[in-house]
Structures are given as C-alpha cells and as structure tokens.
N, C-alpha and C positions, 0 to 999 in steps of 0.2 A: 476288746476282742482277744488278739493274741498279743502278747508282749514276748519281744526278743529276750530280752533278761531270763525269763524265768524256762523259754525253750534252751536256752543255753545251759544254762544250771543243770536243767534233767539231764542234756547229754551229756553234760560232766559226769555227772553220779552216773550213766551207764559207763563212761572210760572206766570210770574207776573200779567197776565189777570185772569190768571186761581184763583176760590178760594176756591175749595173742593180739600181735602186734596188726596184723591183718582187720582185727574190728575195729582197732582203735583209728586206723586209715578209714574205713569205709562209714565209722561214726563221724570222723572230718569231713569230708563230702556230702553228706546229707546233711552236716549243717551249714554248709555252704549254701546247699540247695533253697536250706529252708528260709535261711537269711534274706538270698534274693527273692524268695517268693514274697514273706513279710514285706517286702521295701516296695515289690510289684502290689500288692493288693492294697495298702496305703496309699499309692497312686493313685491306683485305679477308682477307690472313692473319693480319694480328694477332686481328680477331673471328670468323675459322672454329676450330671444335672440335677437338678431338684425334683426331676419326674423319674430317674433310676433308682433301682434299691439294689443292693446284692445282698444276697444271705446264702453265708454258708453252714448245710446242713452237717457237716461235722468238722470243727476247727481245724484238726489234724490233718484233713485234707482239703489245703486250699487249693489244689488243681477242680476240685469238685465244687461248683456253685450257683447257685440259681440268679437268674439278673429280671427285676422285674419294669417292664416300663408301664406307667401310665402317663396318660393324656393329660 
C-alpha cells in the first residue's frame, strides 16, 4: 500500500525546493502526521477480522476510507 521510506523521500525533495524556513517547519509536521497515520492504519488491519476489509480510495488520504463488513 503505502510505504514510509518512499513518503519520506518525497518530502525530502520538497525541503529541498522549498527555501523559507516556515515550509520547511510545516513540511516537518505533516510528516509527523503522516507517520503516525501509516503506523495507525497498519494496526488497524493487522487487528480487523477476516470478515473486514478496508480500502482506501485515494492513498494520500488515509483519513478517507471505506471499511467493508461481511457475514
């Protein structure tokens, strides 16, 4: 699905465009964010059941996702 490494990497290469000190903060903080969310939604399937699914309709936003149960 998503791998940490390679979200990292990109926000690297946006620091590195970036050159006010103010993006380079607020670029640390959304990968903080992003981190724990990665670490939350690797949970969240390791401890759903074998009748849950999730799917998320666009990777980039794991707050956004469908959870399907069946019987």
């Amino acid at each position: 699905m998503l791998t940490l490494a390679s979200k990292l990497k990109r926000d690297d290469g946006l620091k590195g465009s970036r050159t006010s000190a103010t993006a380079s903060d607020s670029t640390r903080r959304v990968s903080v964010r992003d981190r724990l969310l990665v670490k939350e939604v690797a949970e969240l399937e390791a401890n759903l059941p074998c009748t849950c699914k999730v799917h998320f309709p666009d990777p980039n936003k794991l707050h956004c996702f469908q959870l399907t149960v069946t019987p």
